[in-house]
C-alpha positions in Angstrom: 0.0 0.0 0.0 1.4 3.1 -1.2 -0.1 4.8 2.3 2.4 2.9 4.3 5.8 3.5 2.1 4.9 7.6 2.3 4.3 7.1 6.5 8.3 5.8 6.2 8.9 9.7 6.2 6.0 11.5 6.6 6.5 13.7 9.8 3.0 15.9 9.5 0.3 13.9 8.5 -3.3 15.2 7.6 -6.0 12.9 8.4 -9.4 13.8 6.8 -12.9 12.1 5.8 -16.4 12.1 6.7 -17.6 12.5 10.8 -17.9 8.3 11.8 -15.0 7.4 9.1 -12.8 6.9 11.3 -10.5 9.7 11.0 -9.6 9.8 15.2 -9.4 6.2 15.5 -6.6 5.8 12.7 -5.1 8.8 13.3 -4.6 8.0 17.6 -3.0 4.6 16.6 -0.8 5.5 13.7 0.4 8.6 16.0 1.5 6.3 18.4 2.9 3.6 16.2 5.1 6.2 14.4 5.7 8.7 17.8 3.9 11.7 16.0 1.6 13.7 18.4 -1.8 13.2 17.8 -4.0 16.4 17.5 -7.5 16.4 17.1 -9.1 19.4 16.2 -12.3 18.5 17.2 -11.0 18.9 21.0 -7.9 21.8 20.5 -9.2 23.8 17.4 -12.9 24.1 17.0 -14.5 23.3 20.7 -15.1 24.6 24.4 -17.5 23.3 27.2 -20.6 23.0 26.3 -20.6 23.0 22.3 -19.5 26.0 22.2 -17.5 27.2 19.3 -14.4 28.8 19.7 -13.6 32.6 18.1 -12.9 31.9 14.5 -9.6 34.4 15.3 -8.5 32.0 18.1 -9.1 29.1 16.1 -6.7 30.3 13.3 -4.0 31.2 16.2 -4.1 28.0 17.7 -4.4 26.3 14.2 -1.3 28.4 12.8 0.6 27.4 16.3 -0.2 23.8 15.5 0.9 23.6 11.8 4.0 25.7 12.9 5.4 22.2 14.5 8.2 19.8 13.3 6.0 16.7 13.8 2.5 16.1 14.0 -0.9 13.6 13.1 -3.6 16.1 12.5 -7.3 14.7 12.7 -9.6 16.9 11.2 -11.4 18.0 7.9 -12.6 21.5 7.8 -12.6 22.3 4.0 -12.2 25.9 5.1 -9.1 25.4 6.9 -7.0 23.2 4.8 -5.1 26.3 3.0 -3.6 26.9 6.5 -2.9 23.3 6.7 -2.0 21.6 3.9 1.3 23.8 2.9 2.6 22.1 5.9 1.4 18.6 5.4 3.7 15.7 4.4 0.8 13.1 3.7 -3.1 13.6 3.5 -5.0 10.4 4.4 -8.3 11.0 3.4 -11.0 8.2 4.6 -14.0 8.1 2.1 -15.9 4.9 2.9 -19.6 4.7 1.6 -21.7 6.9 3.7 -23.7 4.1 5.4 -20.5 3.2 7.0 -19.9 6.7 8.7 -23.9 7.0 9.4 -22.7 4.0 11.2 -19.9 5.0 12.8 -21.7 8.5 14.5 -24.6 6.2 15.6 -22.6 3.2 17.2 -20.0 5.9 18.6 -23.4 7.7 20.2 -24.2 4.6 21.9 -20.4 3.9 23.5 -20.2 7.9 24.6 -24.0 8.9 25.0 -24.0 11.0 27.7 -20.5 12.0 27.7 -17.5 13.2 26.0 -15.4 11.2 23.6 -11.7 11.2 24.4 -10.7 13.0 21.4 -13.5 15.7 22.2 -13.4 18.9 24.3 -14.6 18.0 28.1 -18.0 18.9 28.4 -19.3 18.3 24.8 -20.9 15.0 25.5 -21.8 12.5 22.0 -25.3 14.0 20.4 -26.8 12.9 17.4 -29.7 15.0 15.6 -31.1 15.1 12.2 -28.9 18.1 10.6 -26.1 16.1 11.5 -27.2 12.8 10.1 -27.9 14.7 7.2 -24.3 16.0 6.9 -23.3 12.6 7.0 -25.8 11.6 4.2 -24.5 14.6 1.6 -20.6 14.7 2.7 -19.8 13.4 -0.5 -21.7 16.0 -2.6 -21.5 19.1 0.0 -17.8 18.6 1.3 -15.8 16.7 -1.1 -15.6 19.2 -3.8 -14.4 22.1 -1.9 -11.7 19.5 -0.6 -10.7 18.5 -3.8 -10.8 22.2 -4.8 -8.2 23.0 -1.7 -5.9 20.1 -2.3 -5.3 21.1 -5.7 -4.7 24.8 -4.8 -3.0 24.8 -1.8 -1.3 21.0 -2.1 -0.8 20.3 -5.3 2.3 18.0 -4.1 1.1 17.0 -1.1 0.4 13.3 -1.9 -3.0 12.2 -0.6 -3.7 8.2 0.0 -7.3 7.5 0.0 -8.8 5.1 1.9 -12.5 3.8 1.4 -12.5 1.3 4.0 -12.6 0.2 7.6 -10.5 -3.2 5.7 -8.4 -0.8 4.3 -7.6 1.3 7.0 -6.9 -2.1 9.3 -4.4 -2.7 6.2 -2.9 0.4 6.7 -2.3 0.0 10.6 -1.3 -4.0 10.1 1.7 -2.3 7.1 2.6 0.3 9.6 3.3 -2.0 12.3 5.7 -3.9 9.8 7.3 -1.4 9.0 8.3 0.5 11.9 
């Protein structure tokens, strides 16, 4: 897999798809397989207590501060954010499984955190589910993926991107990383 050759040197990896692909799960264990701190943006970029968004301006400060670093596994899409990003970004995983599997993932991770805060989510923003984001979900393909596409060929045009449409396929990416590190 042509993922696992590029993570040989890869020091700031981008990790981006869908909410429920997977993005955090990947992201925490190849981090740790390949000493690269994990960031999620979820929990330092875009949330405080209660669901409450942070100040676009601080959110591009702290952003700026992250991207700044020698070494890093970013988990987060954010179309609108990726010009910031990707100019620092060695590797772009980008998970794009069928959306059934991500309506999946949201729902079954609503059940293991209902009522509470997800590790790799601010404290205090406990796991919802509603319609509007369901609907996100449904339409990520057709509402998000062009702007990304649009943003990796402007600002990344040689930032290679491995794309991954698969829970199989990200195991296979985890099992190649542990072989070769």
């Amino acid at each position: 897999m042509e993922a696992a050759e590029r993570l040989r040197t890869a020091q700031r990896v981008l990790v981006i798809g869908c909410s429920g692909s997977g993005k955090s799960t990947l992201a925490q264990k190849l981090g740790s397989r390949l000493g690269l701190p994990h960031i999620s943006m979820d929990r330092e970029i875009f949330w405080l207590p209660g669901w409450k968004v942070r100040p676009r301006s601080e959110q591009l400060a702290r952003l700026q501060d992250i991207v700044a670093q020698e070494r890093w596994m970013l988990d987060g899409t954010s179309p609108g954010t990726l010009s910031l990003r990707l100019p620092h970004t060695h590797l772009v995983l980008w998970l794009r499984p069928p959306r059934w599997v991500s309506l999946y993932g949201v729902i079954s991770r609503w059940f293991r955190f209902r009522g509470r805060s997800r590790p790799e989510m601010t404290d205090g923003c406990p796991e919802r589910i509603d319609r509007e984001f369901l609907a996100y979900i449904w339409n990520f393909e057709k509402t998000q993926s062009p702007e990304i596409e649009a943003n990796l060929a402007t600002f990344g045009p040689d930032v290679p991107v491995c794309v991954l449409k698969s829970r199989a396929e990200n195991r296979q990416l985890l099992a190649m990383s542990e072989q070769v590190y």
